[in-house]
C-alpha positions as CSV (number, residue, x, y, z in Angstrom):
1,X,-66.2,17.4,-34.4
2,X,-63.1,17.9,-36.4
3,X,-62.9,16.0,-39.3
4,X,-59.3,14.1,-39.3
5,X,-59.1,14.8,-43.3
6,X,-58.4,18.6,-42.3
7,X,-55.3,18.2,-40.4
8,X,-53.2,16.5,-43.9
9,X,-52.9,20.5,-44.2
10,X,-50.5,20.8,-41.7
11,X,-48.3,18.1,-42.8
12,X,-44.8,18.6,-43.4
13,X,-44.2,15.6,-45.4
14,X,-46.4,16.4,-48.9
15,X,-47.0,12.9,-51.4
16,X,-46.9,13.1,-54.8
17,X,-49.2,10.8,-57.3
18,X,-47.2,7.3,-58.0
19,X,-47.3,9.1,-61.9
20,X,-45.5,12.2,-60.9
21,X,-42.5,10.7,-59.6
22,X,-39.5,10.1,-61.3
23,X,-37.2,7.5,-60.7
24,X,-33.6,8.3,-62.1
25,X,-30.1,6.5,-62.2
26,X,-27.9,9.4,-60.0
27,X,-30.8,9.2,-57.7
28,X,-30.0,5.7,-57.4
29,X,-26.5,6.1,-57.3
30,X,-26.9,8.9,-54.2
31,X,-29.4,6.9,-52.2
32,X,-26.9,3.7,-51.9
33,X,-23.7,5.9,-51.2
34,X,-26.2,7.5,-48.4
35,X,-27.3,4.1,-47.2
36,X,-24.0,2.8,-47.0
37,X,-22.6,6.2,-45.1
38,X,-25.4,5.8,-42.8
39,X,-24.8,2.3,-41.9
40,X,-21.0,3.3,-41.5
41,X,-21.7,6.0,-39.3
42,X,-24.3,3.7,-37.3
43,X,-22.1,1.4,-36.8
44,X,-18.9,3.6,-35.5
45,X,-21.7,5.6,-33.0
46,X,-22.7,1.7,-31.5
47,X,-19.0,0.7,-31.2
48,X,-18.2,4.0,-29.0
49,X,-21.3,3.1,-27.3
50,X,-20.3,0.0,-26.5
51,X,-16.8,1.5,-25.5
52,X,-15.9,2.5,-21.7
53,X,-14.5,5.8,-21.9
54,X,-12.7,7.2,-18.4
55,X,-13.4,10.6,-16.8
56,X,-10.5,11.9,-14.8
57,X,-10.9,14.7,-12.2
58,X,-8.8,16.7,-10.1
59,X,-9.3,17.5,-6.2
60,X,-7.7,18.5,-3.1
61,X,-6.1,15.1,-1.3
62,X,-8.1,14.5,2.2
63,X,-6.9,11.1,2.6
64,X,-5.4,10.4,6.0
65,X,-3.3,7.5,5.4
66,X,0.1,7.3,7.2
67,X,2.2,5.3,5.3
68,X,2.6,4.6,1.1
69,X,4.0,1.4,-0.3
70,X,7.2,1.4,-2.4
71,X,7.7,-1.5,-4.3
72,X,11.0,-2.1,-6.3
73,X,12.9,-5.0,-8.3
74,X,16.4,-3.5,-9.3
75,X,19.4,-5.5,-10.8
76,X,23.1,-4.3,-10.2
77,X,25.1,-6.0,-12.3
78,X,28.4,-4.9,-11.6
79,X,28.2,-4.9,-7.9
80,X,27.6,-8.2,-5.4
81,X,25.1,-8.3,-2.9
82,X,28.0,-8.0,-0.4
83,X,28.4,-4.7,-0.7
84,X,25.2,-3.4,-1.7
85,X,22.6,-1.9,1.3
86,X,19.4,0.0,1.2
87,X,18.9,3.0,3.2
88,X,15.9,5.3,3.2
89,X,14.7,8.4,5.2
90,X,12.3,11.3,5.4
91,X,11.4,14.7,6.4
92,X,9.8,13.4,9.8
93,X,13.6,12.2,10.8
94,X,13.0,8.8,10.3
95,X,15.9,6.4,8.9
96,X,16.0,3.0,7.9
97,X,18.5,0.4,6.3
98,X,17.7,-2.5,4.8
99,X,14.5,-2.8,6.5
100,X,14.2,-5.2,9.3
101,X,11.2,-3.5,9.8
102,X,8.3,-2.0,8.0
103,X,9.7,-3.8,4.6
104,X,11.2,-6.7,3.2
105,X,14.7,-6.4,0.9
106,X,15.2,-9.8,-1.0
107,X,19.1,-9.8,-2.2
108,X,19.7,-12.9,-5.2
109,X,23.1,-13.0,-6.4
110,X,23.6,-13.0,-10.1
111,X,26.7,-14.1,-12.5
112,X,28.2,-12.2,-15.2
113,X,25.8,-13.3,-17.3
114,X,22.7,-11.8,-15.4
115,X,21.9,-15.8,-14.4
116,X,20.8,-16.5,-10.8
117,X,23.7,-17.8,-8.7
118,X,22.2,-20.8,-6.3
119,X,18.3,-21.6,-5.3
120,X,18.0,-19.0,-2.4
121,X,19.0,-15.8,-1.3
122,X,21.9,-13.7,-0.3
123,X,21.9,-13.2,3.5
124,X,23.5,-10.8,5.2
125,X,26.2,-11.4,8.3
126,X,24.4,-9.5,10.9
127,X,26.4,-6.8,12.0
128,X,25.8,-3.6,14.5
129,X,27.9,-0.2,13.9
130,X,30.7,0.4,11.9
131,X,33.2,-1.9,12.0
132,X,36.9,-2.2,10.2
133,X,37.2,-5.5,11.2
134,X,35.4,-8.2,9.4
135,X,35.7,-12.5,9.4
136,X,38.7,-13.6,6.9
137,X,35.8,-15.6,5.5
138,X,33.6,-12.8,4.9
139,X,36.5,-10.8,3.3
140,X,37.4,-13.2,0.9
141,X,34.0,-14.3,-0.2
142,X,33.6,-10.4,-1.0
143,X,36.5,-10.1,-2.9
144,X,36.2,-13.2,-4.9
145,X,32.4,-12.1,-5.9
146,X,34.2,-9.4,-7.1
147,X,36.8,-10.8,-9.3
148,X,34.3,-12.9,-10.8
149,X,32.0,-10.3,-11.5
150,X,28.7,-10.9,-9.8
151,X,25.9,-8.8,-9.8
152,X,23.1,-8.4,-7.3
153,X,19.3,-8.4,-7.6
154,X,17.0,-6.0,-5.1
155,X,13.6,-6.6,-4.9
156,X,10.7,-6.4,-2.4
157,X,8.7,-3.4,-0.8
158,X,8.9,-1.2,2.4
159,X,6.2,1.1,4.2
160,X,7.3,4.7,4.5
161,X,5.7,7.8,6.4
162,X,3.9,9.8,3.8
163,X,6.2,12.6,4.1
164,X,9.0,13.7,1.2
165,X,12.2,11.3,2.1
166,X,13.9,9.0,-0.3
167,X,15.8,5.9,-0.6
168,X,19.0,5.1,-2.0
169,X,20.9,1.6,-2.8
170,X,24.8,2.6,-2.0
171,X,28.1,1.3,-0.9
172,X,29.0,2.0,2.2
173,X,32.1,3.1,2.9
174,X,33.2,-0.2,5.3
175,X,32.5,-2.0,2.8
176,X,34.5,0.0,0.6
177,X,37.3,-0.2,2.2
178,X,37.3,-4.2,2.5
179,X,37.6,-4.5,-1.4
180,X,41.2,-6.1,-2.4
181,X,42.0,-2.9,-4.9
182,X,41.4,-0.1,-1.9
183,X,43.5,-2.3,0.7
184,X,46.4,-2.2,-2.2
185,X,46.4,1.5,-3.0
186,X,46.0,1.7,1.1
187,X,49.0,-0.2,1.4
188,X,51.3,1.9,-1.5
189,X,50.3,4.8,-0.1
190,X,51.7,3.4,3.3
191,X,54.7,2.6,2.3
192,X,55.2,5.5,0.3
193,X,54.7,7.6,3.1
194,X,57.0,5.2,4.9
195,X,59.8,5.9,2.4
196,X,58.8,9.9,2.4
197,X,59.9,9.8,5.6
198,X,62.9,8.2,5.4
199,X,64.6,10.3,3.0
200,X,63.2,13.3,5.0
201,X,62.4,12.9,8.7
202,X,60.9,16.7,8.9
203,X,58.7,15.3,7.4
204,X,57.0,12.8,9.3
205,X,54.7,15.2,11.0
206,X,53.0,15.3,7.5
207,X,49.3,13.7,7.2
208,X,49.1,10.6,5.3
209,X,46.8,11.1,2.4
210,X,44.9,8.0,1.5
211,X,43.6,7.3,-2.1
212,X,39.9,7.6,-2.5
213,X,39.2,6.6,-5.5
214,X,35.8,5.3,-5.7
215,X,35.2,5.1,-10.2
216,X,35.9,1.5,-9.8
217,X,32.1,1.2,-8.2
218,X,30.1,0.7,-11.1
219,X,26.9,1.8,-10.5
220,X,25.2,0.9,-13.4
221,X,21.3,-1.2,-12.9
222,X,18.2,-2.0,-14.5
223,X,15.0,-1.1,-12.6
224,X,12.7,-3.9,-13.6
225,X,9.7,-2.3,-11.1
226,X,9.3,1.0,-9.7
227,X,5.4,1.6,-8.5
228,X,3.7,3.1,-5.1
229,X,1.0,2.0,-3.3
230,X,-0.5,-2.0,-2.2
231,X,-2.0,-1.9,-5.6
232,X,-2.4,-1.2,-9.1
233,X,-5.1,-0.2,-11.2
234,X,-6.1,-1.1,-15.0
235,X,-3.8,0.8,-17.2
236,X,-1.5,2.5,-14.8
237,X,1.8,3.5,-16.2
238,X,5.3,3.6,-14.1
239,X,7.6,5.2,-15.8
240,X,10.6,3.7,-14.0
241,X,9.5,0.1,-15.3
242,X,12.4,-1.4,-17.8
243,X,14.7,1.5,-17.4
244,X,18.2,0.9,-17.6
245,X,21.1,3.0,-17.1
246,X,24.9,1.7,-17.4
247,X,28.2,3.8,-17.4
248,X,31.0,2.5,-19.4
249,X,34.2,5.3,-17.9
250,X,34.4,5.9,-14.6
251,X,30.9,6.0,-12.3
252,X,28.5,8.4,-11.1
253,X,25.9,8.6,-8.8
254,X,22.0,8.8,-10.6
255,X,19.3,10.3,-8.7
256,X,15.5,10.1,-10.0
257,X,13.3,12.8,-8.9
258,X,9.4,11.6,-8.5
259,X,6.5,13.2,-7.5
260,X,4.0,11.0,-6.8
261,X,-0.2,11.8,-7.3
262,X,-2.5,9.9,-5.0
263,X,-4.7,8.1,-7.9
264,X,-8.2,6.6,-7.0
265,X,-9.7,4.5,-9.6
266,X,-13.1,3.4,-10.2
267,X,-14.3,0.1,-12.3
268,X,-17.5,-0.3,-14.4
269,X,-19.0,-1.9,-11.5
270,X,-17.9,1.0,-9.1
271,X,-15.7,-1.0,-7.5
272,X,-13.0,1.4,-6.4
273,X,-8.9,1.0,-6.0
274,X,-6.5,3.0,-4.4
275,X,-3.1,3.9,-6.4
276,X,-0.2,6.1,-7.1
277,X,1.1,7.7,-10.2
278,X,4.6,9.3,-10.3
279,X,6.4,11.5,-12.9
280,X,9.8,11.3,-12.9
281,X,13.2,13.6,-13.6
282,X,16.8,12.4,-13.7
283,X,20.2,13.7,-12.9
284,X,23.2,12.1,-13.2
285,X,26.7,13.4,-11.4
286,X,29.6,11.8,-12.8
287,X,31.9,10.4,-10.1
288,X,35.8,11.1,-10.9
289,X,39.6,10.2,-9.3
290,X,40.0,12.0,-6.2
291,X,36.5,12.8,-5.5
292,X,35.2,11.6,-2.0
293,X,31.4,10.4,-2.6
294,X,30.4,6.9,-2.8
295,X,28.6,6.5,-6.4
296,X,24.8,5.2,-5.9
297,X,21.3,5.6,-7.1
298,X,19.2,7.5,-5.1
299,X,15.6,8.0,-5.5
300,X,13.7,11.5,-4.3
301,X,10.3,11.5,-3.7
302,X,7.3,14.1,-2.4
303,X,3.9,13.3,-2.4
304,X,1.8,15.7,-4.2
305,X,-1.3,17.3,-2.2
306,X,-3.5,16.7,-5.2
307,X,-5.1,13.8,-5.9
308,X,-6.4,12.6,-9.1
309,X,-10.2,10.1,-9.6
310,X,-10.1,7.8,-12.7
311,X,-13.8,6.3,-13.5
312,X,-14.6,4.2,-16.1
313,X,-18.4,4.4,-17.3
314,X,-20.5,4.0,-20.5
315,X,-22.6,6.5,-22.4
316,X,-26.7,6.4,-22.2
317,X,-28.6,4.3,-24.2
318,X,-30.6,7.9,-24.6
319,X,-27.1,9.0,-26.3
320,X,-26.8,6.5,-29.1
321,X,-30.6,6.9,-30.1
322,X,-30.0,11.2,-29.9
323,X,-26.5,10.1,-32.1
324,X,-28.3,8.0,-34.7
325,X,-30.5,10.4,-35.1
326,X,-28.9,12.6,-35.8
327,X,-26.7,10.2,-38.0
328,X,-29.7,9.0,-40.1
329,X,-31.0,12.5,-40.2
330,X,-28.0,14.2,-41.2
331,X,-27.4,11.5,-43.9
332,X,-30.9,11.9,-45.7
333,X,-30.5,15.7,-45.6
334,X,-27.5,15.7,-46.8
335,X,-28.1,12.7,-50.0
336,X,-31.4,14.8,-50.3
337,X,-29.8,18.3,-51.6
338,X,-27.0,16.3,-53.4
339,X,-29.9,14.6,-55.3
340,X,-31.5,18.0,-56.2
341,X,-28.1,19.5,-56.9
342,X,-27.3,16.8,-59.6
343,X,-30.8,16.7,-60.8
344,X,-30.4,20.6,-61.9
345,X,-26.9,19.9,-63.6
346,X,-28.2,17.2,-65.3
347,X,-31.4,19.8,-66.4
348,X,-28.7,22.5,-67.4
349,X,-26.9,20.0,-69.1
């Protein structure tokens, strides 16, 4: 039988006699520094373990869904709810306005100073086609939002194909055309034609030119909510949310570019969410006297054929004891040659 006395050869870990060892000061000095840089170390290495860190991957989109959520809040505050209408459309042909269907559009009407005007909302006189002629009533309660400078708040969601399309908030041009200023200039420009052809009658066979002047549409807003999809997920960032854009001369119509990621996220607990993501561009095109184009803010939107997975998990217990070891390990090796280093210098010395 072996004798368990012959195997201390093979040790690694050789003891000296109690007498042979020699305590000193810098030793001292090292070994708390180390203690205290292990115990640092230890402790950062637990609080990453305890940590949830997120792995995001990339793949191919196979979902088969038809239709994506779009949910918006939007404040005008130049423009009444009168005149304000939401149209969207997409590749497949389809085109909607103000959503009766597949959405809801919730219209509040604001004062001058962004307050909420009454308890409920702003409903619209139902109307079908294009029509000039519109209720005394209805013209005058336009014009008088306008004089008093009332704004209009959009919010609420609608169900689109998932196809490329967009969705714009706009003037249309009826409406345009009802506004007290544009009857006016409609009117002098009427009876300047008139007199025109008094002083010359070869010339009433010329065309009437009507003033189109549409920088008086202020198309200013504040998008207070901009997001895709029936939910969100734990950290999700829209871009959109809190912008505000305003335009002090004249008017212009903004258009914001997005292309939108299909996003599936994933809890601790596995519990899984669908979600969009979106990055965004913008473009602006001023609106001058003359031109023809009703200013209005327009939003593009494609849906992008790759999809992005966002999990949230924790590391192994079998990582933080392979970390602390090598934490602990690194520390004593390291203390160790600092020890001998000083212990030379101090020899040399």
């Amino acid at each position: 039988m072996i004798k368990w006395n012959k195997l201390g050869r093979f040790s690694a870990y050789a003891r000296a006699e109690s007498h042979l060892l020699q305590h000193t000061t810098y030793g001292a000095i090292v070994t708390v520094v180390g203690v205290i840089t292990a115990f640092i170390l230890f402790t950062s290495e637990l609080r990453e373990q305890l940590t949830p860190y997120v792995v995001q991957k990339m793949s191919v989109d196979i979902s088969r869904q038809q239709f994506i959520r779009i949910n918006f809040n939007l404040t005008f505050p130049s423009l009444p709810c009168q005149v304000l209408s939401l149209d969207a459309a997409d590749m497949s042909g389809v085109h909607n306005t103000d959503f009766a269907s597949n959405g809801e559009v919730h219209k509040v009407r604001i004062d001058s100073e962004g307050q909420r005007i009454g308890l409920g909302e702003y409903i619209a006189p139902r109307r079908w086609g294009f029509t000039l002629r519109r209720p005394r009533e209805e013209v005058a309660a336009l014009n008088q939002a306008m004089d008093a400078h009332e704004g209009c708040n959009l919010a609420g969601w609608l169900d689109v194909q998932r196809v490329a399309g967009n969705f714009h908030i706009s003037v249309h041009a009826e409406d345009f055309l009802m506004l007290t200023k544009t009857q006016e200039s409609i009117a002098a420009a009427l009876q300047k034609q008139l007199a025109k052809m008094e002083r010359d009658r070869s010339g009433s066979d010329q065309l009437l030119e009507l003033p189109s002047d549409t920088t008086g549409i202020n198309s200013s807003h504040v998008i207070h909510k901009l997001s895709f999809g029936a939910s969100e997920f734990p950290g999700q960032v829209n871009p959109l949310d809190g912008f505000r854009r305003f335009v002090d001369t004249d008017s212009g119509t903004f258009k914001y570019f997005l292309k939108v990621v299909p996003t599936e996220y994933a809890d601790l607990q596995g519990k899984r969410l669908q979600g969009n993501q979106y990055a965004v561009t913008e473009y602006y095109t001023p609106v001058h006297k003359g031109d023809t184009h009703m200013p209005a803010v327009w939003f593009v939107y494609d849906i992008s054929p790759i999809s992005v997975s966002i999990a949230r998990t924790r590391r192994s217990l079998a990582h933080l004891l392979v970390r602390c070891c090598a934490v602990v390990g690194g520390v004593f090796a390291v203390t160790g040659m600092i020890d001998r280093w000083v212990h030379r210098l101090v020899q040399l010395l």
